[in-house]
N, C-alpha and C positions, 0 to 999 in steps of 0.2 A: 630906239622905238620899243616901247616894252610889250607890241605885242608878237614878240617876236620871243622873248622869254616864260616858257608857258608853264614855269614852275608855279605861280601864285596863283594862275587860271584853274589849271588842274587841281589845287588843292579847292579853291573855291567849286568846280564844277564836281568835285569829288563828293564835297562835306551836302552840297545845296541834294546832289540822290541822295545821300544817307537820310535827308531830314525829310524829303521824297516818298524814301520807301519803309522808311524805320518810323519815324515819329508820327508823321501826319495821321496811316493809318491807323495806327491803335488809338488815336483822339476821335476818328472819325467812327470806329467800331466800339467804340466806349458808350458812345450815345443809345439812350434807350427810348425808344416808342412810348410815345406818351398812351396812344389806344394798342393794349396787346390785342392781337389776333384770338379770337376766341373757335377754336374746334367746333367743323359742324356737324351738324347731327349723323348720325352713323344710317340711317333709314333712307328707303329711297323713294324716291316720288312715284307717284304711281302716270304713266301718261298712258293718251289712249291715241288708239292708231286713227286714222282720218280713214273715212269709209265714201271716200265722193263716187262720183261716177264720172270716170273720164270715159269718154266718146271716141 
């Protein structure tokens, strides 16, 4: 029964995390933003306080 020989598993389950954690992500952080983020303004809004009458 070969699943009882876990020498070709292991290598398969070895190489399948390398491509896991090595390859995939640097393709996946490769990608750039079509719209970059543009910095917002450094000023701040001016708000005003609510002046009701509670009861």
């Amino acid at each position: 029964m070969p699943q009882l020989n876990p020498a070709p598993w292991f290598a398969i389950l070895v190489f399948s995390w390398l491509i896991f954690l090595i390859i995939i992500p640097t393709k996946i952080l490769a990608h750039t933003s079509p719209n970059e983020m543009t910095p917002l303004s450094a000023e701040k809004h001016k708000t005003e306080s609510w002046d009701w009458p509670w009861q």
